[in-house]
mmCIF file as Biopython writes it, N, C-alpha, C and O atoms, coordinates in Angstrom:
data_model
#
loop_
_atom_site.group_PDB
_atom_site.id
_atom_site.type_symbol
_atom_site.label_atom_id
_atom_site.label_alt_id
_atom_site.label_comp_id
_atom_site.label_asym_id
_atom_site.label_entity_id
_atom_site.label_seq_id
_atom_site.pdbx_PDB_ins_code
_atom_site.Cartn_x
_atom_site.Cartn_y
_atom_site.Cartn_z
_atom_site.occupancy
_atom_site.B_iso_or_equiv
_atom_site.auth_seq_id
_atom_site.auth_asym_id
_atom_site.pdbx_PDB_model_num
ATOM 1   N N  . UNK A ? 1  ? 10.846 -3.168  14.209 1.0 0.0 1  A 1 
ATOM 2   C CA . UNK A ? 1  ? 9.933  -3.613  13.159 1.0 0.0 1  A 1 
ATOM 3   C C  . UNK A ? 1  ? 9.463  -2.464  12.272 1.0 0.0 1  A 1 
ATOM 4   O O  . UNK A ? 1  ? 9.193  -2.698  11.094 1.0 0.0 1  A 1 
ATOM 5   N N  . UNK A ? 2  ? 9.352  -1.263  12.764 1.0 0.0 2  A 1 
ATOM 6   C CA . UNK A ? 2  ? 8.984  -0.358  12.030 1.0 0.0 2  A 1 
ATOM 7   C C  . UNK A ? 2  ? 9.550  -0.132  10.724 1.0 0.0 2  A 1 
ATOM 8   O O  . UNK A ? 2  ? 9.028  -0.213  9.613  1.0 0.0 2  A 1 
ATOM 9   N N  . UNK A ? 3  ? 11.387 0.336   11.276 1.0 0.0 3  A 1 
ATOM 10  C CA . UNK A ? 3  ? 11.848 0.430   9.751  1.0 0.0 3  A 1 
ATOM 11  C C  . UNK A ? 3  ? 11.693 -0.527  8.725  1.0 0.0 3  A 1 
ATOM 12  O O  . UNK A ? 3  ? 12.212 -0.147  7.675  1.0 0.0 3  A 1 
ATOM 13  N N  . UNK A ? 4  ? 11.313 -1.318  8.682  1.0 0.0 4  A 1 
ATOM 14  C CA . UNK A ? 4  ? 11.196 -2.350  7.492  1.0 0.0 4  A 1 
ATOM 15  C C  . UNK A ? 4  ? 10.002 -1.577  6.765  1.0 0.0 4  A 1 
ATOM 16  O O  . UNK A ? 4  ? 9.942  -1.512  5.537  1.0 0.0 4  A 1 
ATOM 17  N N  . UNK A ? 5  ? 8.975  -0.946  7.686  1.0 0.0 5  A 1 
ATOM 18  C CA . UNK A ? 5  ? 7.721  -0.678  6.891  1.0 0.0 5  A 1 
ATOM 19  C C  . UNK A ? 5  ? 8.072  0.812   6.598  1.0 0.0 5  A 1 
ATOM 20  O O  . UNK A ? 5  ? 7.034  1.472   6.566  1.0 0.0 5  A 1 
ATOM 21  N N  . UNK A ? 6  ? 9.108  1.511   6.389  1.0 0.0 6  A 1 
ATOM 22  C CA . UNK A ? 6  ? 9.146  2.569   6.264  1.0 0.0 6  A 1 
ATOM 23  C C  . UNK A ? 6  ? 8.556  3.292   4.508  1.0 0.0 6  A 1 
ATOM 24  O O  . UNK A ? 6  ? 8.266  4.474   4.326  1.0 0.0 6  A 1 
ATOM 25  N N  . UNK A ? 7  ? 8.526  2.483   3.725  1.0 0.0 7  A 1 
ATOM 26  C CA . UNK A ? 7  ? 7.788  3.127   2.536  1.0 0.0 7  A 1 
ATOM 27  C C  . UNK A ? 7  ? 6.261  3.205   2.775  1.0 0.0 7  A 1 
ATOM 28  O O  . UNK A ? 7  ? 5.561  4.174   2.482  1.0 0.0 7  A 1 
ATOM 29  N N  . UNK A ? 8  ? 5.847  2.080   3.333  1.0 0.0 8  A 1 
ATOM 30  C CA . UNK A ? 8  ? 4.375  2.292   3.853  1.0 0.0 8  A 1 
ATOM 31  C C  . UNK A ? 8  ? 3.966  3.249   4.582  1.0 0.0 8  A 1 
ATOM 32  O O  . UNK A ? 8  ? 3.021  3.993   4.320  1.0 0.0 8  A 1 
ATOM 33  N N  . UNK A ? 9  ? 4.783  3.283   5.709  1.0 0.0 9  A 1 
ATOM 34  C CA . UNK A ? 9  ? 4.360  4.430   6.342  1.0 0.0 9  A 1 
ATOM 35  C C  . UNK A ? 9  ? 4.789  6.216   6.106  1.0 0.0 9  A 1 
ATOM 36  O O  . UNK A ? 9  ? 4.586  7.223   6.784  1.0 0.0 9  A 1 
ATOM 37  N N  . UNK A ? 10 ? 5.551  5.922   4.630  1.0 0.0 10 A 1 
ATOM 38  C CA . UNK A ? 10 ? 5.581  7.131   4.686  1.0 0.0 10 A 1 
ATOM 39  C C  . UNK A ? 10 ? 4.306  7.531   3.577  1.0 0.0 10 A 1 
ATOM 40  O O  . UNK A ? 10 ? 3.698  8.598   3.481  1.0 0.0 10 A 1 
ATOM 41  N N  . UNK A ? 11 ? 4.128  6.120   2.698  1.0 0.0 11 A 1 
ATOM 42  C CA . UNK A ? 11 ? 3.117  6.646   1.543  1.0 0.0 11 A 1 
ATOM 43  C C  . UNK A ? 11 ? 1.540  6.841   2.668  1.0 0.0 11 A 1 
ATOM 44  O O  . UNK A ? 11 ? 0.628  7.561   2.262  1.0 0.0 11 A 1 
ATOM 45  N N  . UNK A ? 12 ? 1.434  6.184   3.908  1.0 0.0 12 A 1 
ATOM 46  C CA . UNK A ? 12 ? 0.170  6.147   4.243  1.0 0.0 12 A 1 
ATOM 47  C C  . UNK A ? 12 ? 0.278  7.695   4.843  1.0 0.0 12 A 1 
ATOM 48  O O  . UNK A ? 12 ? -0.715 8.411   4.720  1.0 0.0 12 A 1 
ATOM 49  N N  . UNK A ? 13 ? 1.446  8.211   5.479  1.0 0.0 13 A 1 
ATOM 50  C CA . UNK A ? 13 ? 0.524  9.600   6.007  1.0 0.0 13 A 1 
ATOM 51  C C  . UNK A ? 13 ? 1.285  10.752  4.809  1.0 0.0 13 A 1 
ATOM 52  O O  . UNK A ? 13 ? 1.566  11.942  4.948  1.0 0.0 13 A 1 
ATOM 53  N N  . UNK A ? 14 ? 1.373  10.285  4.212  1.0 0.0 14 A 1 
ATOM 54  C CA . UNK A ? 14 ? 1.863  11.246  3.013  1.0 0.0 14 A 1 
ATOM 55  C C  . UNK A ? 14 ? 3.155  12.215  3.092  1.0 0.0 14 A 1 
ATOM 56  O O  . UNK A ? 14 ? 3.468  13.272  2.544  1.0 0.0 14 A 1 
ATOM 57  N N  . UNK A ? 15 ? 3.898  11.145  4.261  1.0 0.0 15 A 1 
ATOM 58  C CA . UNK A ? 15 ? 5.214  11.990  4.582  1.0 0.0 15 A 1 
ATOM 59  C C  . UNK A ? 15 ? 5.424  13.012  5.245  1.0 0.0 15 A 1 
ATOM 60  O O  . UNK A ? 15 ? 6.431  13.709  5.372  1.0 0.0 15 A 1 
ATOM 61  N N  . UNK A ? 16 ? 4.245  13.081  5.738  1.0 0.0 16 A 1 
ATOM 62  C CA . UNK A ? 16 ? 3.633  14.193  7.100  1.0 0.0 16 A 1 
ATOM 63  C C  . UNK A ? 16 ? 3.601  13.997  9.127  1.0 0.0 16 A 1 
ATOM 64  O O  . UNK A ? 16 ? 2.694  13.785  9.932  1.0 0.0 16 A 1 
ATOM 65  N N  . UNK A ? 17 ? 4.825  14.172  9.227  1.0 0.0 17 A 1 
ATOM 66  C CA . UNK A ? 17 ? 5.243  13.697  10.579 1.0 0.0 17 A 1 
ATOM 67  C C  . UNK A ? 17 ? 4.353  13.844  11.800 1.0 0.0 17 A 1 
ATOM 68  O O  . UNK A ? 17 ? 4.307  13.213  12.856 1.0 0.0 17 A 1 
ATOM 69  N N  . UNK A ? 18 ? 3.526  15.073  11.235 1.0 0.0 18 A 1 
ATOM 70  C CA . UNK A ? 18 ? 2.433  14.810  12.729 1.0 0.0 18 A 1 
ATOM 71  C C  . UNK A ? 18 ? 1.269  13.541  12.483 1.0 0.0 18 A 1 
ATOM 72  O O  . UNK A ? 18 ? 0.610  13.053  13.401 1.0 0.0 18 A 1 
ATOM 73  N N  . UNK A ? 19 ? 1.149  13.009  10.629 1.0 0.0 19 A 1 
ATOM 74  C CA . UNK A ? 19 ? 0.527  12.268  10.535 1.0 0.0 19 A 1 
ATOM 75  C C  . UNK A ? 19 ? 0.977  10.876  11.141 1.0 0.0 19 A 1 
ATOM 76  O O  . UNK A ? 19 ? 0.314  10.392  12.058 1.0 0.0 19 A 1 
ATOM 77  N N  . UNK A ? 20 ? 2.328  10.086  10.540 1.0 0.0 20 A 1 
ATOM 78  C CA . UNK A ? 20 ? 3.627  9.510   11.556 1.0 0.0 20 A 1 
ATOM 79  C C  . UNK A ? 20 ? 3.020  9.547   12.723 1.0 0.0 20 A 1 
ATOM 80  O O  . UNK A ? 20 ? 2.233  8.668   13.075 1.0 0.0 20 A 1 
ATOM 81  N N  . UNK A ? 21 ? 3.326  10.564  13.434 1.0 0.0 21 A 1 
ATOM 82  C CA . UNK A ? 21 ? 3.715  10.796  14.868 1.0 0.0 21 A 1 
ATOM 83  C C  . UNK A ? 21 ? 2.052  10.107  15.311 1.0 0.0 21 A 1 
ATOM 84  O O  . UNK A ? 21 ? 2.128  9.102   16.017 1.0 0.0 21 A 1 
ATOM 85  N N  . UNK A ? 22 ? 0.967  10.462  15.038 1.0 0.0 22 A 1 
ATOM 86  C CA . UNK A ? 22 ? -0.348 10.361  15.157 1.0 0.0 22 A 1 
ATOM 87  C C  . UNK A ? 22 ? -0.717 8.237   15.203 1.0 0.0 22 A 1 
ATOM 88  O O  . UNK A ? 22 ? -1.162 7.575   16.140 1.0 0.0 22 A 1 
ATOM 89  N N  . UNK A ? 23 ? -0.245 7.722   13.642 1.0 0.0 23 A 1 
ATOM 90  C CA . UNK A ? 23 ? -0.048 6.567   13.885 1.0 0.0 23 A 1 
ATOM 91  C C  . UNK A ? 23 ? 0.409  5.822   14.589 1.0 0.0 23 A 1 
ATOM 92  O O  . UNK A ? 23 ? -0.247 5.018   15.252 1.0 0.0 23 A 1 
ATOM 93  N N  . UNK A ? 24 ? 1.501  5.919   14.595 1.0 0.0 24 A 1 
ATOM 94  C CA . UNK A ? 24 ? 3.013  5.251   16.373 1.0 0.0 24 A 1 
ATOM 95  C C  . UNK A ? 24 ? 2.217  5.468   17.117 1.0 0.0 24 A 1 
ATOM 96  O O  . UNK A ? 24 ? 2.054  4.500   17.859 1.0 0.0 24 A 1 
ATOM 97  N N  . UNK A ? 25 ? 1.540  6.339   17.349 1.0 0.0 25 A 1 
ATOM 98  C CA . UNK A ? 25 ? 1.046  6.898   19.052 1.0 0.0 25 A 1 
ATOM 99  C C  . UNK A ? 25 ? -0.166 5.841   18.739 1.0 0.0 25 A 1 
ATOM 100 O O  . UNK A ? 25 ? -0.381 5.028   19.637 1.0 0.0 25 A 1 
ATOM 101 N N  . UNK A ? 26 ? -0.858 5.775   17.743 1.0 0.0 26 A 1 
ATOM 102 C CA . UNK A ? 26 ? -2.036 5.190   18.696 1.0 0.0 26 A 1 
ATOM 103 C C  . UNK A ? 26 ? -1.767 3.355   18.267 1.0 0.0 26 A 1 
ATOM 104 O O  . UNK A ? 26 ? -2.029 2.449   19.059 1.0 0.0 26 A 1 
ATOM 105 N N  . UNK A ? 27 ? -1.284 3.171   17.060 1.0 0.0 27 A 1 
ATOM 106 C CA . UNK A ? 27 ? -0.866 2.023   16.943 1.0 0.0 27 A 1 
ATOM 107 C C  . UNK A ? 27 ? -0.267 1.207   18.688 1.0 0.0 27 A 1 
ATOM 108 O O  . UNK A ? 27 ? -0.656 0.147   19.180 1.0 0.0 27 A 1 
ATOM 109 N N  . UNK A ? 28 ? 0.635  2.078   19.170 1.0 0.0 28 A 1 
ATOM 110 C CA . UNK A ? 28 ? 1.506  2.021   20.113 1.0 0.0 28 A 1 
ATOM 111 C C  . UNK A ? 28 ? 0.304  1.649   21.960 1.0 0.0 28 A 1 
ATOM 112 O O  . UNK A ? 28 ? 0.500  0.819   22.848 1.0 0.0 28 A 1 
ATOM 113 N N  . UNK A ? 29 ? -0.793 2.685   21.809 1.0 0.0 29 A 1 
ATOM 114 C CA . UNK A ? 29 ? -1.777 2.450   22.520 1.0 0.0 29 A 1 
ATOM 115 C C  . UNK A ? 29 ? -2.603 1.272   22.265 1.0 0.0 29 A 1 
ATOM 116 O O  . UNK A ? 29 ? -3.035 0.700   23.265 1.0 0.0 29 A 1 
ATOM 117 N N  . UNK A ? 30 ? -2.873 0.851   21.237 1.0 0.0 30 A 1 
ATOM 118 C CA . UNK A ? 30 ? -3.902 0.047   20.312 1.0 0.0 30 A 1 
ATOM 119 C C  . UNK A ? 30 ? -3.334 -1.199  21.242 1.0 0.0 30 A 1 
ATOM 120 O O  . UNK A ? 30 ? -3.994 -1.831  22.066 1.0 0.0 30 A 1 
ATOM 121 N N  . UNK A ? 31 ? -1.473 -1.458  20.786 1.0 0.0 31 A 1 
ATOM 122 C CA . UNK A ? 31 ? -1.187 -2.458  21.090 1.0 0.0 31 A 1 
ATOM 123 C C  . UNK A ? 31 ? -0.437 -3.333  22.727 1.0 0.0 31 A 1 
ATOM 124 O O  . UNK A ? 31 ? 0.250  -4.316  23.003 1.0 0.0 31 A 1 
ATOM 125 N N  . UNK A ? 32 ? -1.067 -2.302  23.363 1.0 0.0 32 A 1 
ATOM 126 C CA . UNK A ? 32 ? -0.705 -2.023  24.714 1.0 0.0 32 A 1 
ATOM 127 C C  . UNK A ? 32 ? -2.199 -2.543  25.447 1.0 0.0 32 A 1 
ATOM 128 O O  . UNK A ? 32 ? -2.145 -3.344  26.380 1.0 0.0 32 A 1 
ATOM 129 N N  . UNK A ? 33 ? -3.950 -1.855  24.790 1.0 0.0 33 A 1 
ATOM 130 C CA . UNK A ? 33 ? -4.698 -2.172  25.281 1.0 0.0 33 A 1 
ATOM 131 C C  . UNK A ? 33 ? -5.097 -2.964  24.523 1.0 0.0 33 A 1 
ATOM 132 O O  . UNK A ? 33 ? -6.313 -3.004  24.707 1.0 0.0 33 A 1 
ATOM 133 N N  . UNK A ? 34 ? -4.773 -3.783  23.603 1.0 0.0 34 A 1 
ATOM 134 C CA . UNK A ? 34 ? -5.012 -5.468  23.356 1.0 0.0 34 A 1 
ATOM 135 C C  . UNK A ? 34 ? -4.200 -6.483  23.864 1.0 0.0 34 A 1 
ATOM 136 O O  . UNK A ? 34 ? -4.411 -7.694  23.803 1.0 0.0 34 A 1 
ATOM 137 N N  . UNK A ? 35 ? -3.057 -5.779  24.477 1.0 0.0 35 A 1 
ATOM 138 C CA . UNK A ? 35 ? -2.129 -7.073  25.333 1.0 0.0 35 A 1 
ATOM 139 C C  . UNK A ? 35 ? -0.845 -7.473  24.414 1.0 0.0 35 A 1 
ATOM 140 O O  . UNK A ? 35 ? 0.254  -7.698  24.921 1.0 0.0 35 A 1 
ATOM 141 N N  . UNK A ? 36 ? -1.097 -7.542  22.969 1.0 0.0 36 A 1 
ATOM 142 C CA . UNK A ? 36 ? -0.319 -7.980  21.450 1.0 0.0 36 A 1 
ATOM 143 C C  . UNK A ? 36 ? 1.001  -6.863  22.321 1.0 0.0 36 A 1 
ATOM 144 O O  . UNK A ? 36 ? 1.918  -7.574  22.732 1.0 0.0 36 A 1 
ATOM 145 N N  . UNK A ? 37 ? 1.110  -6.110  22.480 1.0 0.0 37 A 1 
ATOM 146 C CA . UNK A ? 37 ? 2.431  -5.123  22.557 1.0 0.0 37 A 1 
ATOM 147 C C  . UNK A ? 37 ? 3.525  -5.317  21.355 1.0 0.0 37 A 1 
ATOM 148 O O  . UNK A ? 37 ? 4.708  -5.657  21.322 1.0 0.0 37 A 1 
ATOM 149 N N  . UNK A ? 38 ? 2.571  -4.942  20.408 1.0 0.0 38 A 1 
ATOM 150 C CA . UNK A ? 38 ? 3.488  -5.295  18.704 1.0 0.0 38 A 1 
ATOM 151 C C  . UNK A ? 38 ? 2.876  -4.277  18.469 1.0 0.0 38 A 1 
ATOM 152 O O  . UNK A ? 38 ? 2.023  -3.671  19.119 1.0 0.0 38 A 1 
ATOM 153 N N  . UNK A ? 39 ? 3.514  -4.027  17.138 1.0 0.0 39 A 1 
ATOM 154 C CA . UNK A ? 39 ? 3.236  -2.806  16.541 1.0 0.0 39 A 1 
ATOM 155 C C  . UNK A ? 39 ? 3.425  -3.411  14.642 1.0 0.0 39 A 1 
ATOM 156 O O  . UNK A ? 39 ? 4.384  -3.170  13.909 1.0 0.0 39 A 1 
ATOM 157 N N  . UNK A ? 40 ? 1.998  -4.325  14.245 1.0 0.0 40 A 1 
ATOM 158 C CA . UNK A ? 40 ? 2.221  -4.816  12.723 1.0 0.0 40 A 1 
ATOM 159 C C  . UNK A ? 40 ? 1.841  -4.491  12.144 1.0 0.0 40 A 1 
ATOM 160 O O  . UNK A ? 40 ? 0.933  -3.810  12.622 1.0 0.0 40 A 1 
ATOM 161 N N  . UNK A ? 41 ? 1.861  -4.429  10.698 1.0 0.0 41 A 1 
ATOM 162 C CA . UNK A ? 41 ? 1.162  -3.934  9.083  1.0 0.0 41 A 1 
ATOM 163 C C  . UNK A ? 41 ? -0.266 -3.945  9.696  1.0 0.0 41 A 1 
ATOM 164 O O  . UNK A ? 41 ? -0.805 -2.882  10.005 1.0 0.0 41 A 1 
ATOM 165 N N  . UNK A ? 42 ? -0.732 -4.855  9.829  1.0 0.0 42 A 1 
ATOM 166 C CA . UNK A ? 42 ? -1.868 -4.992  9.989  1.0 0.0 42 A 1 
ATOM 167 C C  . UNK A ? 42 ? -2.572 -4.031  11.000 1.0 0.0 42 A 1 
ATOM 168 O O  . UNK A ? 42 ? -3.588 -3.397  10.715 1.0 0.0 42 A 1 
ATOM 169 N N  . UNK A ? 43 ? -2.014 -3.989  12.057 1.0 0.0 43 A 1 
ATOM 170 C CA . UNK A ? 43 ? -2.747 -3.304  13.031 1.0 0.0 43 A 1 
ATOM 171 C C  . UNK A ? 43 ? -2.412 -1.843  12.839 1.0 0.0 43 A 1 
ATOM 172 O O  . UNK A ? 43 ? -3.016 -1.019  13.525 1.0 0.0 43 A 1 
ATOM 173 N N  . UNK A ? 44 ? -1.555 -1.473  12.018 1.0 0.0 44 A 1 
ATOM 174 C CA . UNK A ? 44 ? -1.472 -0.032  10.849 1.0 0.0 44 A 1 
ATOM 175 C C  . UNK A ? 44 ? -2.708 0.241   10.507 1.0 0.0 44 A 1 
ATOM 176 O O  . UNK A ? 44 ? -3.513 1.028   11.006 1.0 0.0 44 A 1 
ATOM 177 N N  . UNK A ? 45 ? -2.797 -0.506  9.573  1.0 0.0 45 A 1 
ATOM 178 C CA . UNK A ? 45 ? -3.694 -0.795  8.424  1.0 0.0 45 A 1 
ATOM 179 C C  . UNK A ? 45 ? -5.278 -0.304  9.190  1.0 0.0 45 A 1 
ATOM 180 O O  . UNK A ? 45 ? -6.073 0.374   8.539  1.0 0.0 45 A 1 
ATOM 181 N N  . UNK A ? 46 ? -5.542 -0.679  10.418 1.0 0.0 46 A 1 
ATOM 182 C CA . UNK A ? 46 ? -6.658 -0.389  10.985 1.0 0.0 46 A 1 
ATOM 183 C C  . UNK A ? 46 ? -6.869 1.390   11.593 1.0 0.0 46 A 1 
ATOM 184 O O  . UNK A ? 46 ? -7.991 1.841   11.824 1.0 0.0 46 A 1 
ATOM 185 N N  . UNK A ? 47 ? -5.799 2.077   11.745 1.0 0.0 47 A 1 
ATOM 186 C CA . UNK A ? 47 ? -6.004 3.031   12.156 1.0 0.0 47 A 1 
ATOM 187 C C  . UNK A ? 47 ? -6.555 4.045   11.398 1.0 0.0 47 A 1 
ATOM 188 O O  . UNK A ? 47 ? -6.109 4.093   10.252 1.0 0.0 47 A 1 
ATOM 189 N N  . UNK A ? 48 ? -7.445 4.927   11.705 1.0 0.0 48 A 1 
ATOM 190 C CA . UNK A ? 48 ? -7.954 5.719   10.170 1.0 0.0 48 A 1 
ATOM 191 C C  . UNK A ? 48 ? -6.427 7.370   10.901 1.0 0.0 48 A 1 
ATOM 192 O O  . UNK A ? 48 ? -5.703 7.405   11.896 1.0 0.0 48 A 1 
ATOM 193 N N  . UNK A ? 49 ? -6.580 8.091   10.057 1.0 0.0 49 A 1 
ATOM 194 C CA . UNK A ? 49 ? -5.724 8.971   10.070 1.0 0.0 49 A 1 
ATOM 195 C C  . UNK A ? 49 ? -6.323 10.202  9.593  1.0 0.0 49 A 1 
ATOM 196 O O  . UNK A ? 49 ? -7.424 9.976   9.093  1.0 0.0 49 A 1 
ATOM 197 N N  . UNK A ? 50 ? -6.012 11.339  9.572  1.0 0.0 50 A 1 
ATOM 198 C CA . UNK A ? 50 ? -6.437 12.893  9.623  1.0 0.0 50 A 1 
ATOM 199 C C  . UNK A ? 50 ? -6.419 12.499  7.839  1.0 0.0 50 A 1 
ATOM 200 O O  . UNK A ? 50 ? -5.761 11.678  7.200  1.0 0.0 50 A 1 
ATOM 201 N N  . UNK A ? 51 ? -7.655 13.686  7.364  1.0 0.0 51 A 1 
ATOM 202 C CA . UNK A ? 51 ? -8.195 13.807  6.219  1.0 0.0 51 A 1 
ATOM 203 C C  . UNK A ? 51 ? -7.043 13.429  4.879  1.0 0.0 51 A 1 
ATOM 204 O O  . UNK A ? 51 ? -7.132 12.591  3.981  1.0 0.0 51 A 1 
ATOM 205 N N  . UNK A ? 52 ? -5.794 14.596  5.247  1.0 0.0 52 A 1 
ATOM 206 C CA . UNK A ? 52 ? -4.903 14.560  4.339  1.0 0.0 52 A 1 
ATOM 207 C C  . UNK A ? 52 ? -4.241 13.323  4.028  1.0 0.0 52 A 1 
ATOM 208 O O  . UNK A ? 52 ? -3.998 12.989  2.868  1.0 0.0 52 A 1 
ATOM 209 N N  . UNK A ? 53 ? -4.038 12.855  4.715  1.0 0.0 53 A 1 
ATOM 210 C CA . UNK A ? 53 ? -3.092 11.573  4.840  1.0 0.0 53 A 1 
ATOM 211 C C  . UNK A ? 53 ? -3.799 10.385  4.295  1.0 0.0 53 A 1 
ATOM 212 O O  . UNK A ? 53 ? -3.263 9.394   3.800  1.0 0.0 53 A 1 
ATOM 213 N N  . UNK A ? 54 ? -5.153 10.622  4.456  1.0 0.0 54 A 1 
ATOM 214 C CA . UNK A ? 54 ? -5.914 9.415   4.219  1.0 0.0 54 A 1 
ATOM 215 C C  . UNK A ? 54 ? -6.304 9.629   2.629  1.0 0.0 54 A 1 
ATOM 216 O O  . UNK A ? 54 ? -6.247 8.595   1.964  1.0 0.0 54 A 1 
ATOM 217 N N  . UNK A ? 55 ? -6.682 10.795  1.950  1.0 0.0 55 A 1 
ATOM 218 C CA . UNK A ? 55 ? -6.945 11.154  0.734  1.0 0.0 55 A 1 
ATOM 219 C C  . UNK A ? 55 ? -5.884 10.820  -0.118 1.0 0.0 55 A 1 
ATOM 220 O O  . UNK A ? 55 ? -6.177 10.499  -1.270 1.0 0.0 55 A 1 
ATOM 221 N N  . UNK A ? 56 ? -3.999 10.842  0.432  1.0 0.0 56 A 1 
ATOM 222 C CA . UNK A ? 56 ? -3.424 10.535  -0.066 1.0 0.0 56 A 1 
ATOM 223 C C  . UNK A ? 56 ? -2.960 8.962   -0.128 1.0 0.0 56 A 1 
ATOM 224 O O  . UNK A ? 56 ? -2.228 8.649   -1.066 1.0 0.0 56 A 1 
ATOM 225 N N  . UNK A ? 57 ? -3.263 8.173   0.616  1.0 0.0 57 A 1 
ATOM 226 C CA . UNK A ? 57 ? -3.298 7.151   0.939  1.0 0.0 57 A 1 
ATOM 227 C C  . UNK A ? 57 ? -3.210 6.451   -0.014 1.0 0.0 57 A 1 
ATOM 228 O O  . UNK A ? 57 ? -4.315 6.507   -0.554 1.0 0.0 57 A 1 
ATOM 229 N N  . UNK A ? 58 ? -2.364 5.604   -0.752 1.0 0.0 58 A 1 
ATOM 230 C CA . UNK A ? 58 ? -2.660 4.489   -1.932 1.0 0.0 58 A 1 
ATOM 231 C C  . UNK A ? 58 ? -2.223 3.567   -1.057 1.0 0.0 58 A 1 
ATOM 232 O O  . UNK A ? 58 ? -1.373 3.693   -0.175 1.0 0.0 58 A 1 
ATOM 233 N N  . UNK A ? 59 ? -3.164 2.194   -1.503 1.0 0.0 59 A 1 
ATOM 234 C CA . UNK A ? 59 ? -2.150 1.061   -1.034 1.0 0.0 59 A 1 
ATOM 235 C C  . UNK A ? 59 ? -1.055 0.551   -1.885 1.0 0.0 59 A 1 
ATOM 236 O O  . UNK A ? 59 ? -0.893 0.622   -3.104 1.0 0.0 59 A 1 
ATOM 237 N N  . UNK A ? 60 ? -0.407 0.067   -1.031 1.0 0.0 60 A 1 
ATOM 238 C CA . UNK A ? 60 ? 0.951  -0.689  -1.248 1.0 0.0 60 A 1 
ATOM 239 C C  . UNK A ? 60 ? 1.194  -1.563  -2.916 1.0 0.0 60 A 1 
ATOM 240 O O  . UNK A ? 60 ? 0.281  -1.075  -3.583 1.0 0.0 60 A 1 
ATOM 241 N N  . UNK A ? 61 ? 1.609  -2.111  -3.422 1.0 0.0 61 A 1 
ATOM 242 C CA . UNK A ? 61 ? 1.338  -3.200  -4.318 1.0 0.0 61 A 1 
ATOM 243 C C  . UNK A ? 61 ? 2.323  -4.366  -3.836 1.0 0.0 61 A 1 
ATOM 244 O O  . UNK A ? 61 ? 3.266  -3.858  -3.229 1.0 0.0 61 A 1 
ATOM 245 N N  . UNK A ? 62 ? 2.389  -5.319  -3.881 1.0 0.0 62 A 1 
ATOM 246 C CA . UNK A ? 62 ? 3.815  -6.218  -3.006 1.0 0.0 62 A 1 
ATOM 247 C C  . UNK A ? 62 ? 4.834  -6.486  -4.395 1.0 0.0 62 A 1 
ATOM 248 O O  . UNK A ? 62 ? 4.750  -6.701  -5.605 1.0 0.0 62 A 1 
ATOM 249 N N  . UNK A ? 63 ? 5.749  -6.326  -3.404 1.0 0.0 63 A 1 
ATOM 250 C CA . UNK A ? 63 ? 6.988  -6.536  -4.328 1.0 0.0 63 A 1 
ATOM 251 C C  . UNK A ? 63 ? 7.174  -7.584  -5.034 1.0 0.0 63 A 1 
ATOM 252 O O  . UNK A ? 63 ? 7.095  -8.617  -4.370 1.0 0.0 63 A 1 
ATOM 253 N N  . UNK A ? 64 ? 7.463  -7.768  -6.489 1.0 0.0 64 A 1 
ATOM 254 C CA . UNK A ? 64 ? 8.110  -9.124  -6.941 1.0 0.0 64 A 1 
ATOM 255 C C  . UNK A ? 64 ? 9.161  -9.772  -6.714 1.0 0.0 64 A 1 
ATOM 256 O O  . UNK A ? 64 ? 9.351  -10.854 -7.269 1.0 0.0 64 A 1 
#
């Protein structure tokens, strides 16, 4: 499921792999101690992330 979101996740940590690496990991925990064992946009969307990543952060716009 991930690669599908791969523009998102690269615009959310600004293409910064420990930022990456930081999301998966806790997304990955998140969805392990809610039981869901998914890993979706949404439950992305909730994680905050280290300063840089987040300053660069735009959201998405959806495709036409």
């Amino acid at each position: 499921t991930l690669p599908r979101h791969a523009a998102y996740l690269h615009q959310r940590t600004a293409g910064r792999i420990g930022s990456l690496t930081r999301l998966i990991r806790q997304a990955a925990i998140n969805a392990i101690h809610d039981g869901t064992e998914r890993i979706t946009k949404t439950s992305l969307d909730t994680i905050r992330l280290d300063h840089l990543a987040e300053t660069h952060h735009r959201p998405t716009t959806p495709r036409r």
